[in-house]
C-alpha positions, 0 to 999 in steps of 0.5 A: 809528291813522292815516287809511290802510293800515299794514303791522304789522311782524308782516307786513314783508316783507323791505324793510321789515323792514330799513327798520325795523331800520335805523331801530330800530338808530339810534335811542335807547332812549328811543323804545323805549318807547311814549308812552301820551299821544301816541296811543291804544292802537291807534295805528300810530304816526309810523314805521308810517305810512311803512310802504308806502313802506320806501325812503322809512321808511330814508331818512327816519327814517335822516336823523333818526337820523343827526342824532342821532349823539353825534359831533355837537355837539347833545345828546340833550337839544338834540335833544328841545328842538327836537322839542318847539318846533318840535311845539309851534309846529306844534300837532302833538299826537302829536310834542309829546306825544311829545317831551315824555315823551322830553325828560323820560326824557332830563332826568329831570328833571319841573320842566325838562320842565313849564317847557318845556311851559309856554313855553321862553323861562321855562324854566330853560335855558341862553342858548345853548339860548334862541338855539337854540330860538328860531331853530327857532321862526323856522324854523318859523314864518317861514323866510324871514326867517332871515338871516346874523344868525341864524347870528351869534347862533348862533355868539356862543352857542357853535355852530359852523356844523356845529351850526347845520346839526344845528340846522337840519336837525332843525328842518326835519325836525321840519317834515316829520314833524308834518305827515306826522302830522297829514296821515295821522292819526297820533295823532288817532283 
């Protein structure tokens, strides 16, 4: 549940029952289906949690769903990789144990997803996902001492300057939403 008053979708009125089927529409299956570690059984979850503003649901969860679009260079897996290192770096619970469970449904893959768990710079993953996740990492830790070098490396591993912007968007918007969670409560009954 979260620290304040959500609107159940069973009672939107019709702002927020079209901010949610805007956010439902752009997102994957995956996140269809609740994550049962995240949050207790009477958790309003991340999306719930916006739920008095609806302008501020479509526009936020819009912009995530945007940067999940397949005619971007990220994967779905890319994708899931920094939701869980930039949770993890933040101690955000609900996200990381979240985007652990989304990272496994989209692997399929249990011993990637625990190696990831365990700490990304072990897991089996590729040099350029290592360059990803560790600018996400700084990103979230020290922003400001993210510098054209950075991006250089990024580029040398393969990502063009879009992708680097899906990259930093993502981080940053992971940086938003663990703290929205952790600020209303969102998984931490």
């Amino acid at each position: 549940m979260t620290w304040i008053k959500t609107i159940p979708a069973s009672e939107a009125g019709p702002e927020l029952k079209a901010a949610l089927d805007f956010q439902r529409a752009l997102f994957p299956p995956e996140y269809a289906v609740r994550v049962p570690s995240a949050a207790s059984e009477h958790s309003s979850g991340i999306v719930a949690s916006h739920s008095l503003i609806p302008a501020a649901l479509h526009h936020a969860f819009g912009a995530y769903g945007a940067l999940l679009s397949p005619e971007l260079p990220l994967t779905r897996r890319q994708h899931e990789m920094i939701a869980v290192v930039v949770s993890q770096a933040n101690r955000c619970h609900y996200c990381f144990e979240s985007h652990m469970e989304f990272f496994r449904r989209v692997t399929l893959d249990d011993a990637l997803a625990e190696a990831l768990r365990r700490d990304y710079r072990t897991a089996p993953i590729t040099g350029a996902e290592k360059v990803m996740l560790e600018y996400a990492e700084l990103l979230t830790r020290q922003p400001t001492r993210i510098t054209p070098e950075n991006h250089a490396q990024l580029r040398a591993a393969g990502f063009d300057d879009r992708g680097i912007l899906q990259i930093t968007l993502i981080a940053a918007w992971y940086n938003y939403i663990n703290r929205v969670a952790d600020a209303l409560g969102v998984g931490r009954d």
